[in-house]
N, C-alpha and C positions, 0 to 999 in steps of 0.2 A: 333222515326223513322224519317230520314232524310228528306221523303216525304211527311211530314203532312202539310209541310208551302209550299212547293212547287211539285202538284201532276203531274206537264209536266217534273217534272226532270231536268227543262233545267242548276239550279245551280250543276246539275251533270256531267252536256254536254249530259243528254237524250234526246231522242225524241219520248216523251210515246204516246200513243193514251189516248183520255178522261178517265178519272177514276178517283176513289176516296179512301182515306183512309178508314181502316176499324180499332176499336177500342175493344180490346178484353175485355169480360164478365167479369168483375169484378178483374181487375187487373188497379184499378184506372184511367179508361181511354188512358192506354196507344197505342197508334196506332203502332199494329201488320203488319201490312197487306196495301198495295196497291193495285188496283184489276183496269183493265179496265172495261168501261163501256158497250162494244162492243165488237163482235169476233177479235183475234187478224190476224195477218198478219203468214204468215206461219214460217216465218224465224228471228222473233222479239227471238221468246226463245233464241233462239243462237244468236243473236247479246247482249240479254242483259247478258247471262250466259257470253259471253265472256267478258264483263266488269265489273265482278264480282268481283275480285279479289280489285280494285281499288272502288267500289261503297258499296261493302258488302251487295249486296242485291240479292238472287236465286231468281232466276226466276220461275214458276212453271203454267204446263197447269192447269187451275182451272174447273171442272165440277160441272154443277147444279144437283141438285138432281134429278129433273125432269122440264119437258119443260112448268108445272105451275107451279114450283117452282124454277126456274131459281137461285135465291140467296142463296134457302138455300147450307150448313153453313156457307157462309161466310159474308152475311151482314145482317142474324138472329138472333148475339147473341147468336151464337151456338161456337162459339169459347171460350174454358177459357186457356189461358197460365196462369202459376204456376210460380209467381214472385218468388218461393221460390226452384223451382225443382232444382234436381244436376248436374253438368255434366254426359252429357251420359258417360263420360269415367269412372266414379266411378264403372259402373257395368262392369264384365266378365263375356262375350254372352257367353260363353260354358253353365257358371253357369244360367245362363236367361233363354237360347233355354230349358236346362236339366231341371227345375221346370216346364218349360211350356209342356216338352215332358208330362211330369209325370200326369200332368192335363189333357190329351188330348187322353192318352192312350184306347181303347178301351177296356169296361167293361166288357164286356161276351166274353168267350174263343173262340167261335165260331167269334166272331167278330176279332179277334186279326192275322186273316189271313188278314185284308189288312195292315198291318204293316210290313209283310214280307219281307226282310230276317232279319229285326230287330226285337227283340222283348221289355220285360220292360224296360232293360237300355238303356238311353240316348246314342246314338253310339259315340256321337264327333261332332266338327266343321268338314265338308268339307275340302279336300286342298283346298290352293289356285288354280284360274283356269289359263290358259297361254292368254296375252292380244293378242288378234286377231288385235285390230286397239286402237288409241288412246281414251279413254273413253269419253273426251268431246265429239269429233266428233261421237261419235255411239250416244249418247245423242241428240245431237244439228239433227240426220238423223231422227231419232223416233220423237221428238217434231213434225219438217216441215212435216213430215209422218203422225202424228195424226192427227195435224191441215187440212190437203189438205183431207186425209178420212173420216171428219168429227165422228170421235169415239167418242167425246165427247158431253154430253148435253151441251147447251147453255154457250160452252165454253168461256174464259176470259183469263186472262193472270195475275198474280199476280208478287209480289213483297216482298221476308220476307228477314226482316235484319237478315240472318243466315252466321254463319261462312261456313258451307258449308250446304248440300241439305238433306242430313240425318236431321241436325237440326231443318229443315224448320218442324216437325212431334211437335216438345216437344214448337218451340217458337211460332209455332201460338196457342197451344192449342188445338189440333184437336183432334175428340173426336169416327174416324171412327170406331176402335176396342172397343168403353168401354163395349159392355156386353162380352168383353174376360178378359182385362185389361185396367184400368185407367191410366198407368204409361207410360208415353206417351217415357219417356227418355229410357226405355228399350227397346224399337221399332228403337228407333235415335241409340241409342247402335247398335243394330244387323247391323241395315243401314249403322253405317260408318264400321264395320267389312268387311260388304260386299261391300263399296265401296273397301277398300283395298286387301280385296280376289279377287273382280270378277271384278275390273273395274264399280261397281254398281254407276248411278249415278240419284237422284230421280227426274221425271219428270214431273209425271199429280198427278193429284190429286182430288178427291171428296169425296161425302158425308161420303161415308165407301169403297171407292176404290183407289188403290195405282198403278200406273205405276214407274216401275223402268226399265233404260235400263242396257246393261250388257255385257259390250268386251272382257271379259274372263267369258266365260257360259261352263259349262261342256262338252266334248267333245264326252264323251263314258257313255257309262251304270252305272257302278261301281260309278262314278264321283256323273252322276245324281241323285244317288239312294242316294249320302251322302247329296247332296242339298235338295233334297227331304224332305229327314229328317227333315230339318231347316226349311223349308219351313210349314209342316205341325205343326211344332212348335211352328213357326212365326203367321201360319196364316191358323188355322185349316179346315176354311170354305173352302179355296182352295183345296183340295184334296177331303173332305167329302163331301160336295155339290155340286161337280164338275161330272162331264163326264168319269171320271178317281179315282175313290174313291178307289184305292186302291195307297200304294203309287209306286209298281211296275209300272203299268199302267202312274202314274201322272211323275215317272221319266223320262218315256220314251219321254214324251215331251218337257221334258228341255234339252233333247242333240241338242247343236247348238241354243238352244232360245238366242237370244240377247234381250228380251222383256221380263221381268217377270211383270205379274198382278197379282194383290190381290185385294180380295171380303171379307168383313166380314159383315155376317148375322147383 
């Protein structure tokens, strides 16, 4: 990582705030991760996001676990990146979402009404949705958005040598789903799907929670109800431990979300 010998970036042309490398769990010491020392500035995400492209390094809001535990997972040792994983692109999310549906399905008949109007099979990917605004910018509005409402615990500001933001899930190692799955690249799979279906671009980030923003979010019912679907696939604890356990209920809240969040138990 470019930032291990120099964490101000200045051989970048950055102007980081204090921070420090972080070095992932048993992947030979290799430094994953940049992380400030202190909250960041509200509009740092989008200045660094937008020199992405030339530094190869996402940007990403970073949340602590809790306000006594401020580091954890990023400077506990909780991070393992898989020197050996594949590209995300090896897998087809149809085929990902569809073994995940299968898993997730609810057991007893009586339960199988919040799955409505879907039932066992897998229904499909989603269409694509129609981009509302340029997906950096709906990004870079959500970052300075989180940061100024303080949504985050003892937020930070990170730094992953990722090709793009979906990646940032499989190259640090992050481990926020593993009592669903360990395969962190299947997660990065679906993510850059839905960078290219929805304008999806990945934001904040903690312990076992995901901020994703989203320029083309479903407009109508129909829509929502096939995002839904992925969703509950993706990331079960979102609809079933939610306010909205059903997934009728849970689509009606993605019409017009440009903000999707995920919780896993």
């Amino acid at each position: 990582m470019v930032l291990a010998g120099d964490p101000t970036g200045s051989r970048l042309g950055l102007d980081l705030p204090a921070g420090t490398t972080v070095h992932g769990c048993g992947d030979a010491g290799r430094p994953i991760l940049w992380i400030s020392v202190t909250e960041p500035p509200a509009a740092l995400w989008e200045t660094l996001r937008a020199q992405h492209t030339r530094t190869g390094l996402w940007p990403l809001l970073l949340e602590g676990l809790r306000d006594d535990e401020p580091n954890r997972p990023w400077r506990t040792g909780e991070l393992h990146p898989d020197p050996a994983a594949p590209d995300p692109a090896v897998h087809d999310v149809d085929a990902v979402l569809a073994r995940r549906w299968r898993d997730v399905l609810p057991v007893k008949d009586e339960e199988r009404a919040a799955i409505v109007p879907f039932g066992e099979g897998w229904p499909g990917l989603a269409a694509p949705g129609t981009l509302r605004e340029d997906p950096d910018a709906c990004a870079a509005e959500w970052a300075c958005f989180i940061v100024l409402e303080s949504w985050l615990t003892a937020p930070r500001i990170g730094l992953v040598p990722s090709a793009r933001g979906a990646d940032t899930l499989t190259d640090l190692g992050w481990r926020g789903p593993v009592n669903r799955e360990s395969d962190m690249t299947t997660f990065s799979a679906v993510l850059r799907s839905w960078e290219d279906r929805f304008g999806a671009r990945v934001v904040a980030l903690g312990f076992a929670t995901l901020y994703v923003s989203v320029a083309a979010p479903p407009t109508d019912r129909d829509h929502a109800l096939r995002v839904a679907a992925e969703h509950l696939a993706f990331c079960p604890d979102n609809v079933r431990a939610s306010d909205t356990p059903t997934l009728d209920a849970y689509a009606e809240t993605l019409v017009d979300l440009d903000l999707w969040s995920f919780w896993w138990d």
